[in-house]
C-alpha positions in Angstrom: 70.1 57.8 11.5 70.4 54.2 11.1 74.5 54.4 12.8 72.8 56.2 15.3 70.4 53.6 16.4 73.0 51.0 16.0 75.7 52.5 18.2 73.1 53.3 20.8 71.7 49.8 20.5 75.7 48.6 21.1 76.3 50.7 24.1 73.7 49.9 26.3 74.5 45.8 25.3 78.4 47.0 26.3 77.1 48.2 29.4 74.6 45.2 30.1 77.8 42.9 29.8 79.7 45.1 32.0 77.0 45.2 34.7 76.9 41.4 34.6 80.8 41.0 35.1 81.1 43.6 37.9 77.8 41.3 39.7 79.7 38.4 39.1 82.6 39.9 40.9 80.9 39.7 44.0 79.0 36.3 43.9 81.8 34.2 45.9 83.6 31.3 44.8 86.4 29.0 46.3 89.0 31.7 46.5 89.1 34.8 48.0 89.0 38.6 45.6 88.0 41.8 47.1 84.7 42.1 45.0 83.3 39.5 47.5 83.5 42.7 49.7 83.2 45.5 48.0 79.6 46.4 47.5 78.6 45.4 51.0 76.4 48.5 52.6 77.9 49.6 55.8 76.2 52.0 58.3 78.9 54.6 58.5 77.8 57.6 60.8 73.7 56.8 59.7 75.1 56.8 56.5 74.8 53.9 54.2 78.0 53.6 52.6 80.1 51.0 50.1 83.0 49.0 52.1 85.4 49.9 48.9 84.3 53.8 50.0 85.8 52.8 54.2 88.7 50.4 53.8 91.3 49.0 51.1 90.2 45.4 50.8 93.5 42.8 50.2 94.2 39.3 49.3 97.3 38.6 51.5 96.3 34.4 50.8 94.2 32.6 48.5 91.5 32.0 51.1 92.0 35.5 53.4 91.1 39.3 52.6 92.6 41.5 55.1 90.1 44.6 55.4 92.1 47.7 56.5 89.5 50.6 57.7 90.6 54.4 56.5 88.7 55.1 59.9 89.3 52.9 63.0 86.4 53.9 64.3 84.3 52.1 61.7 86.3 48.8 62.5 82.8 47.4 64.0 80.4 48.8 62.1 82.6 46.8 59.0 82.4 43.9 61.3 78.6 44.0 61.4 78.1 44.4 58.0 80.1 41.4 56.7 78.3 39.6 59.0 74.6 41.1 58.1 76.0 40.0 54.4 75.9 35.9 55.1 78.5 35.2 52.8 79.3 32.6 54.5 83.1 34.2 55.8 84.4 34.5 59.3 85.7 37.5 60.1 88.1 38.7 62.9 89.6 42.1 64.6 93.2 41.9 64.7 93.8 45.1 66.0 93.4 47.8 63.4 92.1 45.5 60.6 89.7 42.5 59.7 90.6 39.5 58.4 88.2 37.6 56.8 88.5 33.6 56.4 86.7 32.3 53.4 86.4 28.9 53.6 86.0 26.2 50.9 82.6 25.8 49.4 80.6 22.5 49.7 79.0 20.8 47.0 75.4 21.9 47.6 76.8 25.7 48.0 78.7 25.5 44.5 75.3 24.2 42.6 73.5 26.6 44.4 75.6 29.7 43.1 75.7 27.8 39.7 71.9 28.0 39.5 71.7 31.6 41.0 74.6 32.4 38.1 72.4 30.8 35.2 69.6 32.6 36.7 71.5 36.1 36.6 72.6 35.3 33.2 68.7 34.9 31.6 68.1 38.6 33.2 70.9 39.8 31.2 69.9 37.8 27.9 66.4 39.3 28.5 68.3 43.0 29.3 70.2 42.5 25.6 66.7 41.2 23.9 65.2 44.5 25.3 67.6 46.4 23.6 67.1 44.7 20.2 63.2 45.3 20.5 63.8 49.3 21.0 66.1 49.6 18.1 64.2 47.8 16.1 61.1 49.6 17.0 63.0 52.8 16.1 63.9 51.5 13.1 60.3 51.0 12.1 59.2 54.4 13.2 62.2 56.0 11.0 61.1 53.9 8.0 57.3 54.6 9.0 58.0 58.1 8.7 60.2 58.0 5.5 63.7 58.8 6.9 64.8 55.4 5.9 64.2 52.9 3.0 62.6 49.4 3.7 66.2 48.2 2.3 67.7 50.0 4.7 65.8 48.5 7.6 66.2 44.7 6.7 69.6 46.0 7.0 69.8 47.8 9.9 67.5 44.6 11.3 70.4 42.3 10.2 72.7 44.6 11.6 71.1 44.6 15.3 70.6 40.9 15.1 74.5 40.0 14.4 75.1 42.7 17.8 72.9 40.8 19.8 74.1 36.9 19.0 77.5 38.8 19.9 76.7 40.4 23.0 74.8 37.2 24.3 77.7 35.4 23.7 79.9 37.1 25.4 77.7 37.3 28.2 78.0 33.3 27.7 81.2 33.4 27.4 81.5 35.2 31.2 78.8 33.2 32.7 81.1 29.6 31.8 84.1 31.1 32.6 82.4 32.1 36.4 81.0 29.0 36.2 83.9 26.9 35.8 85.4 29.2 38.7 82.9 28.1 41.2 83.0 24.6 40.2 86.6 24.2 40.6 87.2 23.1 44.5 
């Protein structure tokens, strides 16, 4: 019971961290990766649809992603929607494709992704908290209920602690690494 609660407690922190990296994907920085694109919604035929799900999405230069539609009819309704996204990008029909110019950040735009970063990265310390305060409210009920010594939940409270200091670290450990991405002209 008490493995149980533990390796449920360590998947969902697994997936909080994961969640966290795949939103940092698209927050932009300085240089140019498809996951600034990706997730953007597009109006495809009244259907709301991922840009990942219309077009391969390619960094031909550091500061360009060429955008290459399965559909060429959906060219402008792309278009639209990296514009509706105010990412800050140009973008421009050349022919079958987009190409997107992502110019350098100013100073002001790098603090204020560093601050919406930090911010991101509370919600995900808060997400990894949460988890700790269901497993250790499980562990109560199973030692309220006698399937589990009191020795056995210190333990397993000890246990779910050390996951916790480990997964917020690595969230930590993501959030400086992004950070020292968008600080880096």
């Amino acid at each position: 019971m008490l493995k149980d609660i533990l390796s449920e407690a360590e998947n969902k922190m697994k997936k909080a961290v994961e969640v966290f990296e795949r939103d940092l994907n698209s927050m932009r920085t300085g240089r140019a990766h498809p996951g600034l694109l990706e997730k953007i919604p597009v109006d495809y035929y009244g259907a709301i649809t991922p840009l990942q799900h219309l077009a391969a999405i390619s960094v031909p230069e550091t500061r360009s992603l060429l955008v290459q539609p399965f559909d060429r009819q959906a060219i402008s309704a792309i278009e639209k929607a990296i514009m509706k996204a105010d990412l800050g990008v140009s973008v421009r029909v050349d022919g079958t494709v987009l190409r997107v110019s992502v110019p350098m950040l100013t100073e002001e735009r790098r603090k204020d992704l560093v601050k919406q970063l930090r911010r991101r990265l509370e919600e995900e310390k808060v997400a990894v908290r949460n988890i700790r305060r269901e497993a250790l409210d499980l562990l109560k009920t199973e030692q309220k209920d006698h399937r589990i010594t009191e020795d056995e939940e210190r333990r397993g409270q000890n246990d779910i602690q050390k996951l916790t200091d480990r997964y917020i670290k690595e969230l930590e450990s993501v959030a400086e690494s992004r950070e020292r991405d968008l600080l880096t002209p």
